[in-house]
N, C-alpha and C positions, 0 to 999 in steps of 0.2 A: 347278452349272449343268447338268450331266450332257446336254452338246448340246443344252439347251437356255437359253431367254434367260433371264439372270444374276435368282434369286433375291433379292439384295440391291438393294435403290434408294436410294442415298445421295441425298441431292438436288440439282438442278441446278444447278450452277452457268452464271450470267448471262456470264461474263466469257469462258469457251470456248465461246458463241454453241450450246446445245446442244437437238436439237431431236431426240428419240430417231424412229427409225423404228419402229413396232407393226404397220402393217396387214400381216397375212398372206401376203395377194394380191398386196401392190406385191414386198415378198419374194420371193415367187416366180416374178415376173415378171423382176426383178433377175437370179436364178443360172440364170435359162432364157436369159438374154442371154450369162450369162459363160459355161454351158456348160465347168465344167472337165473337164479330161482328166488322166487316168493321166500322174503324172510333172511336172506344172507346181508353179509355186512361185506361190501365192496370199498376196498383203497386204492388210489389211482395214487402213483409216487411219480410226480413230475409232470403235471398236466400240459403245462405250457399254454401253447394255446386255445387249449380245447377242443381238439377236432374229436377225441377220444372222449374225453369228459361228455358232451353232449348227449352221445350216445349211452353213457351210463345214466345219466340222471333219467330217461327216458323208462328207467325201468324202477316205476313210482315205487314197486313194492319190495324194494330193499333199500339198505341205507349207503353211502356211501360219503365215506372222506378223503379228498383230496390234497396230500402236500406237497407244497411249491416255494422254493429256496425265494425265487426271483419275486420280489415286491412291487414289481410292475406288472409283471404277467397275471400275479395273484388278484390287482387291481382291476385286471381286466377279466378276470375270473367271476368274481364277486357279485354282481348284480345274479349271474346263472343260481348262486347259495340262495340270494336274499329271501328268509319268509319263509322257511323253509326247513323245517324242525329235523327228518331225516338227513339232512345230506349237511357237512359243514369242510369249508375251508380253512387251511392248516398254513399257516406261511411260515418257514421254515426247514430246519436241514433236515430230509432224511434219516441221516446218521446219526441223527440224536433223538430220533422220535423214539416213544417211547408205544412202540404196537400192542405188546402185554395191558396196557393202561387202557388204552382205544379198547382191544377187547371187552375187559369187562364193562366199559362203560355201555360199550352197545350189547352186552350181554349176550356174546356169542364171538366163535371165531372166525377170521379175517380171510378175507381173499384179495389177495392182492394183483394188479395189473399196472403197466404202465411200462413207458421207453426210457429205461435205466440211464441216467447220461454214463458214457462209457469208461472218464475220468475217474470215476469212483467205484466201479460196478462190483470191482472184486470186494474190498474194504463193504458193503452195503450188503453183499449179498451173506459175510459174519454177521453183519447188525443183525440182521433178520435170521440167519441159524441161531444167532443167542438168543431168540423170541420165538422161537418154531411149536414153541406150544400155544401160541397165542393165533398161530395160521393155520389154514387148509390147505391153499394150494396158493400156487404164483405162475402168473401167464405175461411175459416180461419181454420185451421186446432188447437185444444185448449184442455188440458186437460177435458175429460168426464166431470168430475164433474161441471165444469166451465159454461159447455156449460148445462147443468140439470140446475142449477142455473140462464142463464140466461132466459132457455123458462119456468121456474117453474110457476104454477100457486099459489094463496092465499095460506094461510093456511098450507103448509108440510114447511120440514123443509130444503128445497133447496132455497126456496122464499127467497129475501134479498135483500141489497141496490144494488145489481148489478142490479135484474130485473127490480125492480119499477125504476132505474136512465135511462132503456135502454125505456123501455114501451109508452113512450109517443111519442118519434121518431122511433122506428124498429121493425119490424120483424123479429121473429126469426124461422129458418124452423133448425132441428136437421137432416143432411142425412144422415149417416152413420158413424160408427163406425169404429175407427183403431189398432188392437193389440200392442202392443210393438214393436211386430218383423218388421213393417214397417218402422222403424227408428232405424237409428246408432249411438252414442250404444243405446240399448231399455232403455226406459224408464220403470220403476215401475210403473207405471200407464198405464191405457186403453187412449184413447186421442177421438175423436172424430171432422167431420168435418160439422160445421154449415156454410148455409147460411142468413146473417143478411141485409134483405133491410133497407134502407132509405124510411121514406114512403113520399109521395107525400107532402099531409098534417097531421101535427101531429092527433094524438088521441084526445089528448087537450094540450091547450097553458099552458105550466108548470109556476105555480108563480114564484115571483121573490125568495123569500126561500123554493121551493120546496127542492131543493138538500138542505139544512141547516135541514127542518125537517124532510128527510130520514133517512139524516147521524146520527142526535140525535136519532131518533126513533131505529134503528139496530144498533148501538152502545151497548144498552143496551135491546136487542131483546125479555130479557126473563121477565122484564119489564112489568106493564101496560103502556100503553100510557099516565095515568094521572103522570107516575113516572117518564119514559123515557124523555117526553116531559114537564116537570114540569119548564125550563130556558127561557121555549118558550110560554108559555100556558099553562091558568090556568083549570082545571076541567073544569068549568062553561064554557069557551069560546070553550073548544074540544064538551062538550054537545050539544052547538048551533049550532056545526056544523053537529051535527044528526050523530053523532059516540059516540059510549060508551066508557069513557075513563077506564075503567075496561078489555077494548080487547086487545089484546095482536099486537103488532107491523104488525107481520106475516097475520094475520087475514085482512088488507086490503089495497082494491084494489088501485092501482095507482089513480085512479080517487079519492080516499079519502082520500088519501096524499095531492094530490092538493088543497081540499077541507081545511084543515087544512093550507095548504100554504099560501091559499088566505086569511083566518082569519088573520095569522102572519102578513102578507102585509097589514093589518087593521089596527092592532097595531102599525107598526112599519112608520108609516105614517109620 
């Protein structure tokens, strides 16, 4: 591959949702975002072919690892590692990496990049909240709709348990937009490339069933909250917490989620 995109093109497999990035331009618009520096530890999740990867290894003085579900793509990855004591290849799921570990190994925390396959995106982008102490930022290339969803604010109807679960640890910056024709073969959909920081300190410290009364609450989105959350909390006890249980899930803010959390953690004492 010689820093450049892998040589070999096994063919695509359907079932890892895989939609290689080619265009030049969206590439470069990509590493002008991530802007590495001397000394960080860069992760590419899904390299595929390496049109991206190239680009990263080019930048000698940071380390970077690469994981790749597909063991042919990975095969064609490999020679770009070889010899090569910063930079190592990962073959393997995502979803089960273990980012906290990489951390300490390279003695510092992670920045992540790469084109999420879209099959998994939601389920991947928990893995990585349950490790967020182990990251800096994520500059991720994710179906449009996905990424609307996760900078949505209250009330429309992008809002959901994606945002309120990301809201209390990250930021979300939308930069730019990517057609179809950016990736082979095009996908049926528009995709978009966010940047999501890790913030220093959260927004607020989330209860202990924050995530229990999200997932109850957007389960049944269309729901009051006195209906939605009826297993969890009674009318009376959502009142006290100076929310109307007559409002509909979507209606509020992360911080009133918590609010509701903190009651269950009363309860559940």
């Amino acid at each position: 591959m010689a820093r450049q995109e892998a040589r070999v093109r096994p063919p695509r497999r359907k079932r890892f949702g895989q939609h290689f990035l080619h265009d030049p331009g969206a590439i470069e618009r990509i590493v002008a975002a991530l802007r590495p520096r001397a000394g960080e530890h860069l992760v590419e999740i899904g390299p595929g072919r390496g049109a991206l990867t190239g680009r990263l290894l080019a930048y000698g003085d940071c380390t970077l690892d690469c994981i790749e579900i597909d063991r042919d793509l990975a095969a064609g990855l490999a020679p770009a590692f070889a010899g090569d004591a910063r930079c190592a290849l990962h073959v393997g799921d995502a979803l089960e990496f273990d980012f906290t570990r990489l951390a300490a190994q390279r003695g510092g925390r992670l920045r992540i990049v790469g084109n999420l396959p879209y099959n998994i995106s939601t389920p991947l982008l928990f893995h990585l909240l349950a490790q967020a102490a182990a990251i800096t930022d994520l500059h991720i290339m994710l179906q449009r709709e996905v990424i609307e969803r996760m900078a949505a604010p209250p009330g429309g109807a992008d809002y959901g348990r994606l945002t309120v679960m990301l809201a209390p640890w990250m930021r979300i910056e939308r930069l730019f937009d990517l057609g179809p024709g950016a990736f082979q073969p095009p996908p049926r959909v528009w995709s978009a490339v966010a940047r999501i920081t890790v913030l220093a300190e959260p927004r607020f410290v989330p209860a202990a069933h924050y995530a229990q009364v999200v997932q109850a609450a957007f389960a049944h989105r269309r729901k009051t909250l006195r209906n939605a959350l009826a297993a969890l909390l009674t009318r009376e006890e959502i009142a006290a917490c100076g929310i109307d249980p007559q409002a509909r899930p979507q209606t509020l803010s992360p911080g009133e989620f918590n609010t509701l959390a903190l009651a269950l953690d009363r309860t559940r004492v």
